[in-house]
C-alpha positions, 0 to 999 in steps of 0.5 A, spaced: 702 145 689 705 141 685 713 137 686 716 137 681 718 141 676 715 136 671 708 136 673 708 143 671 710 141 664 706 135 663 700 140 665 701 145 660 703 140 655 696 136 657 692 143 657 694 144 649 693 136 647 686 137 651 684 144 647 685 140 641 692 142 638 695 138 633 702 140 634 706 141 639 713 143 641 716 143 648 723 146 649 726 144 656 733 148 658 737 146 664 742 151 665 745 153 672 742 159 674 734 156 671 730 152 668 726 154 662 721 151 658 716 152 652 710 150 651 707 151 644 700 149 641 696 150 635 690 149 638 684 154 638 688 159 643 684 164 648 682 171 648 684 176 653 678 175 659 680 167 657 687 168 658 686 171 665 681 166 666 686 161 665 690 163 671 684 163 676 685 157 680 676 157 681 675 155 673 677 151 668 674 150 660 667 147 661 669 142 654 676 141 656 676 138 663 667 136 663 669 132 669 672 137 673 670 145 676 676 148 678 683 148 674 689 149 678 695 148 674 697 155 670 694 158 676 699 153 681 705 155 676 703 162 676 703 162 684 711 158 684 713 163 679 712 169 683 714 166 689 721 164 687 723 170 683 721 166 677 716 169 669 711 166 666 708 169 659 702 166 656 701 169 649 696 166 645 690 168 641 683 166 638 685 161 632 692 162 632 693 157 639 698 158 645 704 159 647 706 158 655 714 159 657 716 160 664 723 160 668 725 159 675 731 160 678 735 153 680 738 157 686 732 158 689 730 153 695 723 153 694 723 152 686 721 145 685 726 140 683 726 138 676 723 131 677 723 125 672 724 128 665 724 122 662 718 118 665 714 126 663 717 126 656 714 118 655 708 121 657 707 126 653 709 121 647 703 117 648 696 120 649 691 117 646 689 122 641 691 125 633 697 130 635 704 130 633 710 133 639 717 135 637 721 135 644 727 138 645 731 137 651 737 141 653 743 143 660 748 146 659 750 146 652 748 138 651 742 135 649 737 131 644 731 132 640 725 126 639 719 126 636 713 122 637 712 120 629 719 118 629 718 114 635 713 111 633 716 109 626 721 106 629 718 102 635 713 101 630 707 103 635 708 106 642 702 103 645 705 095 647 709 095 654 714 093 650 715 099 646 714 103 652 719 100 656 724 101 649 721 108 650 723 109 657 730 106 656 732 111 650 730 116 654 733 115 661 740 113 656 739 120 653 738 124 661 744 120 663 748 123 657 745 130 658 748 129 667 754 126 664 761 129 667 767 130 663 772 124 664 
């Protein structure tokens, strides 16, 4: 199982950079009852007998993952959804990409905790791969919007320990406002 809720969003977000999706949105809601998360790609979607495929824990995309058998992440997240009374819908189609949204409610004691959304979105900056991702991080009623190209611009690559210690301060400050409290 995996431990944080993060681990969940980096693996739907890496399924879709890995199935050749150019651009890619995620959408991550913090509220007081759930977290909500949308992953969207324009990558080459799935039929039906793949879409159900891809919840099966013994397969995974032979050309995806060619170093691997078996796939667990949607699977993993299809399990804990169901476990803690929370939703996950994948809607995709054949050349028209995909789309994962899930929700798990934070009251639960066996949701995961949320995990370092900071260190994942860095993460989701910097794959070695031609894509642009649009992140747009909000909790109860605050939140911030980074885009890979605009952040490429301004720290000129995302490459350097430099730029990603840049990368890793911006986005700790932009978590740290979202938990700050109302003096």
């Amino acid at each position: 199982m995996h431990y944080t809720l993060c681990d969940f969003i980096l693996d739907v977000f890496q399924n879709g950079v890995e199935a050749g999706g150019t651009e890619l949105a995620v959408a991550i809601r913090e509220e007081d009852s759930e977290v909500a998360v949308m992953v969207t790609d324009n990558g080459p979607g799935m039929d039906e007998r793949e879409k159900q495929r891809a919840i099966d824990p013994f397969y995974t995309a032979g050309g995806k993952h060619p170093e691997r058998r078996v796939g667990l992440g949607l699977p993993f997240l299809a399990a804990c959804a169901e476990h803690v009374g929370g939703s996950l819908n994948i809607d995709t189609a054949p050349g028209i990409g995909t789309t994962v949204q899930f929700s798990l409610p934070t009251a639960c004691v066996d949701t995961p905790p949320l995990g370092d959304m900071a260190g994942t979105i860095r993460v989701m900056m910097c794959y070695d791969r031609r894509y642009e991702v649009t992140v747009e991080r909000s909790r109860a009623g605050r939140g911030y919007v980074v885009r890979r190209t605009d952040l490429a611009e301004a720290l000129g690559e995302l490459e350097s320990a430099g730029s990603q210690t840049l990368l890793r301060d911006y986005l700790e400050q932009n978590e740290r406002e979202l938990h700050r409290t109302e003096d």
